[in-house]
N, C-alpha and C positions, 0 to 999 in steps of 0.2 A: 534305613528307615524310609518308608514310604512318603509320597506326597502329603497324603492326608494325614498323617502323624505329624508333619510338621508344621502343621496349621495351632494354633491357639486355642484350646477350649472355651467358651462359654465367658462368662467373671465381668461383662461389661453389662451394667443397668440401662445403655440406652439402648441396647438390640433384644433387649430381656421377653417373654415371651407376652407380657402388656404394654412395648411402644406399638405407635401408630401404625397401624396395617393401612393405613391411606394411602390407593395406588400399589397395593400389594398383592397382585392377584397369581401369582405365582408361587403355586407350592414345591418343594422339591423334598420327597418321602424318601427316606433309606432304609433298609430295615437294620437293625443290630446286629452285627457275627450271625449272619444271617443263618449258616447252613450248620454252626456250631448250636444256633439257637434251638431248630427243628429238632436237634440230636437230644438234647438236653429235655427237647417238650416229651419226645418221646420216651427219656431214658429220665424221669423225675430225680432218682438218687448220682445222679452228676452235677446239678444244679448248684453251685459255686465253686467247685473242680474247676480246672485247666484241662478244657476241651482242644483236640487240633482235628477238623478235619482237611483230609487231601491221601494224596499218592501215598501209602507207608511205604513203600518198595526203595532200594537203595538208591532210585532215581527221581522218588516222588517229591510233591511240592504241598506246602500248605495251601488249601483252599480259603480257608477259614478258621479263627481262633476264638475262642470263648475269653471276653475281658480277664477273668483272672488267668487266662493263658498270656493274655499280650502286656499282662506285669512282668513276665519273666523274659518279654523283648521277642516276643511270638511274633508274627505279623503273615499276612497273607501273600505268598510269590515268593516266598522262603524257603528252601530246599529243606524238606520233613527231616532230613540230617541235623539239620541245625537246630532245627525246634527241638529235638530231642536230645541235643547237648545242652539247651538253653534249659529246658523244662522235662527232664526223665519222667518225671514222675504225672506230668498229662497223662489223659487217655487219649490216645491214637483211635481215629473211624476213616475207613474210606469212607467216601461221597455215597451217598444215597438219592441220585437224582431225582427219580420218580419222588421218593420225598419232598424235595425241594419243590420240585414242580409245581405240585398237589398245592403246597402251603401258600407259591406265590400267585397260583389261578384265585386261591382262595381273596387273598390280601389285595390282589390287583382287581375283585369283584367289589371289595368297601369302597375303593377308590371310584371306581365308576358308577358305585352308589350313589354317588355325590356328584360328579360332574360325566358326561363321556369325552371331555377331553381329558383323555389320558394319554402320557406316551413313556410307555417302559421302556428303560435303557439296559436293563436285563433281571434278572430272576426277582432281583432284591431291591430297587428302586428306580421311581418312574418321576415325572412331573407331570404338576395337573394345571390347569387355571381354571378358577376356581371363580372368574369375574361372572358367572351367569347363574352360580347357587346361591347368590346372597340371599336373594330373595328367599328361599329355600330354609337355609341352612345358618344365615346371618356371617360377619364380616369374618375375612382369610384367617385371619387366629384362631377364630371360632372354628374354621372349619376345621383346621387343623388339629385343634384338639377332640372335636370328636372324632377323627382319622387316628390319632392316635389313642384313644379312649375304647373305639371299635376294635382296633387289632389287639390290644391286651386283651380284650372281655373276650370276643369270641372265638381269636388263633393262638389267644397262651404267649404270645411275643409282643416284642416293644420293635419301636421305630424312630427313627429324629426325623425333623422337618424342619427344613428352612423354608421362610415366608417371605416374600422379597419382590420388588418391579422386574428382576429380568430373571432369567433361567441360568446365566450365568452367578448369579449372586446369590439366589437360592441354593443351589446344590454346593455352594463354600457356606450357606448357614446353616446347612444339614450335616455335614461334617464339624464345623465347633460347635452346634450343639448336642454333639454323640456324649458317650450313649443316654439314650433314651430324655431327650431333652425336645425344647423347639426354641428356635430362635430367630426374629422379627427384624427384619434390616428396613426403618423405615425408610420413603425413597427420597426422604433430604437429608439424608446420612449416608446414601450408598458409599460418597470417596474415604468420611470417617473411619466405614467400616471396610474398603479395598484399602486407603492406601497405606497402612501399616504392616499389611500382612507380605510374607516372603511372595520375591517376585516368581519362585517356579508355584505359585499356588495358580498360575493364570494358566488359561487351557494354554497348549498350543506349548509352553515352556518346558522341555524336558531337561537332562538333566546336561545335556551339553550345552544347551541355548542357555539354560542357569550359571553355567559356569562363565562362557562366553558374557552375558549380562554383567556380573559380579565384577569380573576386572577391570569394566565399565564405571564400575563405580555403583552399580543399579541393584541394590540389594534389596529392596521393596517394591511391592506395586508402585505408591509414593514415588519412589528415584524415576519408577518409567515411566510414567507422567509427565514427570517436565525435562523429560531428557530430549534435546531435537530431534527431530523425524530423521534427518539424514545422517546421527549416530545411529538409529535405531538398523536406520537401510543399510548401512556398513555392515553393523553385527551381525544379522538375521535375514536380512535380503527384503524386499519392497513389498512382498505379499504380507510376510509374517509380522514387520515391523506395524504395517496399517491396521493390521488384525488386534495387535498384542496395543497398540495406539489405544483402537479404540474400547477393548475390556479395559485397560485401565483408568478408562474415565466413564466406568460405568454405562458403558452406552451396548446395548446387544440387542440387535433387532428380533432374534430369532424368536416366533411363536411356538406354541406347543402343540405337537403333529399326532396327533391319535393315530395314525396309520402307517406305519413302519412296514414297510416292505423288504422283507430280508433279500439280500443280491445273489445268498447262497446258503446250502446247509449243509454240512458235515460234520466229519468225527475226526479224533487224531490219535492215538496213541505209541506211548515212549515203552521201549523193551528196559525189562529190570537191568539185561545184560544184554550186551549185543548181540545179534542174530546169524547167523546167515541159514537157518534152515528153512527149506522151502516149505514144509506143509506146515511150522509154525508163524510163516512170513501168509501163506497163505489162508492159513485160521483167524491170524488179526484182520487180514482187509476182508474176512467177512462177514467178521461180525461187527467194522466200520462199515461195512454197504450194508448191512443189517441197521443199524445204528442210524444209519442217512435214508434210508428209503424209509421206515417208519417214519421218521422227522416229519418227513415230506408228505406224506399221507395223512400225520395229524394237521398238520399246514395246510393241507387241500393246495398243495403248489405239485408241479412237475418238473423238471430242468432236462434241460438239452445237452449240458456237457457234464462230463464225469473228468475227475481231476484225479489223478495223482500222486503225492507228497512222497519223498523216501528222503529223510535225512542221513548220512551215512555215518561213520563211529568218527571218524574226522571232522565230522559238522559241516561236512560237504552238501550243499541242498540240492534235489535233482527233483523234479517235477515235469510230469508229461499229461494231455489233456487229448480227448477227443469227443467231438462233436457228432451226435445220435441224430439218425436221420428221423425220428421223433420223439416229444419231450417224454419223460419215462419217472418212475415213482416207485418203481419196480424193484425189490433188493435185487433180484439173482440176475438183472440186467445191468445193473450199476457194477456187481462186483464182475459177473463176464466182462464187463467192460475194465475195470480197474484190473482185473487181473492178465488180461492181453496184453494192459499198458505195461505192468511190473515184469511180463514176462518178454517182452521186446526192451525191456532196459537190461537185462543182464547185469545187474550192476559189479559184482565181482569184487564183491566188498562187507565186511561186517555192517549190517542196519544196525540206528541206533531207535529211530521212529518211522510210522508209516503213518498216510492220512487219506481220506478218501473227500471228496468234498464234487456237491452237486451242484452246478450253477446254471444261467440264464434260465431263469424261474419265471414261472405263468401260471394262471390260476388252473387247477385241475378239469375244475367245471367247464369252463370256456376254452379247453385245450382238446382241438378232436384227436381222436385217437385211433390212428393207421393201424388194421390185422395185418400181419404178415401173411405173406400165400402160404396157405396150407397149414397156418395156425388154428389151433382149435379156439371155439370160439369164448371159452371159458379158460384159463389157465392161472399160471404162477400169481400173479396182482389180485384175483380173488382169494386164493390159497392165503395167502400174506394179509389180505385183508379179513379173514376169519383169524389168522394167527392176532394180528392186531388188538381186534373185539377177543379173543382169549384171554389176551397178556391184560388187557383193559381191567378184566376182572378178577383174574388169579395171578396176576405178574409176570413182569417178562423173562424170568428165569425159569419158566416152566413150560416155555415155548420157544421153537426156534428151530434153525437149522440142526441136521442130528449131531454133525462134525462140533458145533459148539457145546452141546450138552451137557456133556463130559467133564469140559471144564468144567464148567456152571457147577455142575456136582460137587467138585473139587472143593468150589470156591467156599460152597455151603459148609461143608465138613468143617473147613479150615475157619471161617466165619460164622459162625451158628447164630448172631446177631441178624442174620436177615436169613425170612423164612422160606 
């Protein structure tokens, strides 16, 4: 069972969605089985089925589960094996990201309706603060139910929202009040509402530091609270101790960042069955530097170094990286480059996954850009950047390298669910 599964739903009148939003200017937005949800908007006669989406391959992993899926003990980071011993009778979808995408540009445009401090944590929920729309929009609850009012009416999904003084408090109110609830922690109740609840509910606690905690005796937020600083630095060490200190007494300085600067972008993909064929070893890394180089061109960023990743059938990690004499955005530069890396490792081994990942990132714009002697002065980056604007408008399974195509064809056939 996941973290947030083992948090408490909802059932308490003093965090209800009419106490005191006084000093609550932090919202924290989730959306619902977020990617199971789009599927369902799409697919109307699914709508109270047991949805999974993720990997169906005998390697894949749940994405996402539609609540009457996660009756039958579905949960998301679950190997789609199990979801399908748990629940036969779900319907299985791989991922549709362009979908996802579409729905959270959408959703993440209500929200900065309302305030531009926004900062997404990824597809499916962000926080806002929300202290400079009052005037606007009237107080934090208010806003948040027309944030939640907006995305029913106009994207067809629901979302929970926790309303709370810190960002840490909010995003555990947005969690017990799923789905599709909100729930108000006001800020002279934040310890009422931390310190009953399980101590791995605090960032930073995984599930060894939980266990480690527990023999402690520290089975609550509450325990960690009045436990002394110098048990704490024994169990967890002097950084983690001060950290885990001060969430537990409701104290989190941290503001909400509208501007999230990604450190890197890539792709990764796991073989249904181990590999070791080269033009299938070489088909994956490139339609991952296909995958990274678009990224990075919707991003208007460039990266200097090309990464990498082979995990081997032993779970052996091997990674090799090298540094571009300038920054690039370019697919068939990334995979030249990724693919010199794979092919000076020899690995001499069954793959079980590969990754391609582009780093030290700078804005596109303000990144000049060195011809090569004797380069023509138009090439592959324009090519790619028409392919882009193609895919933009008829999808990206209708454009691409030709070595990929094929598949792509394949996949249609076998999937007639995407056109």
């Amino acid at each position: 069972m996941g973290r947030s599964q083992s948090l408490p739903r909802g059932g308490d009148p003093r965090f209800g969605p009419d106490a005191d939003d006084t000093g609550c200017p932090i919202l924290h937005v989730d959306m619902d089985a977020f990617f199971a949800s789009v599927e369902v908007r799409h697919r109307p006669e699914l709508r109270g089925r047991p949805v999974v989406v993720g990997g169906i391959g005998p390697r894949g992993v749940v994405s996402s589960a539609s609540y009457p899926a996660r009756r039958y003990g579905v949960r998301s980071a679950m190997p789609t094996a199990r979801a399908r011993s748990l629940c036969p009778h779900a319907v299985f979808l791989p991922p549709d990201f362009p979908a996802y995408s579409a729905a959270s540009r959408a959703v993440m445009q209500i929200f900065r309706d309302v305030t531009p401090l926004v900062e997404p944590l990824s597809l499916d929920e962000a926080f806002l603060d929300v202290a400079g729309a009052r005037r606007l929009f009237g107080r934090p609850a208010e806003i948040a139910r027309l944030i939640r009012t907006r995305v029913a009416e106009e994207q067809g999904l629901t979302c929970s929202v926790g309303v709370a003084p810190t960002k840490f408090v909010a995003k555990l109110g947005s969690t017990r009040a799923k789905p599709d609830g909100m729930l108000v922690v006001p800020a002279n109740r934040v310890l009422d509402f931390l310190h009953p609840l399980p101590v791995d509910a605090l960032w930073g606690v995984g599930e060894r530091s939980a266990a480690t905690l527990r023999r402690l005796g520290l089975a609550t937020i509450g325990d960690l609270a009045e436990a002394p600083t110098g048990m704490l630095r024994r169990a967890v060490g002097e950084a983690a101790a001060s950290h885990l200190h001060e969430l537990a007494h409701g104290r989190d300085p941290r503001g909400v960042s509208p501007e999230q600067v990604e450190k890197s972008i890539g792709a990764e993909t796991t073989f249904d069955t181990d590999v070791d064929d080269p033009r299938q070893i070489r088909r994956a890394l490139l339609a991952l530097a296909e995958k990274a180089g678009s990224r990075l061109r919707r991003a208007g960023q460039v990266g200097r170094t090309v990464s990498l990743k082979v995990r081997l059938a032993d779970f052996t990690l091997v990674s090799r990286s090298r540094t571009l004499g300038t920054p690039t955005d370019v697919t068939r530069e990334i995979f030249d480059t990724v693919w010199a890396l794979y092919a000076a490792l020899e690995p001499g081994q069954l793959i079980r996954l590969v990754g391609v990942r582009v780093e030290g990132l700078s804005a596109a714009e303000t990144t000049p850009r060195q011809l090569a002697l004797g380069a023509p002065e138009h090439g592959w980056r324009e090519a790619e950047a028409a392919a882009d604007a193609a895919a933009a408008r008829f999808g990206r399974s209708v454009i691409g390298p030709a070595s990929l195509l094929e598949g792509r064809d394949q996949r249609r056939r076998e999937n007639p669910r995407h056109p």
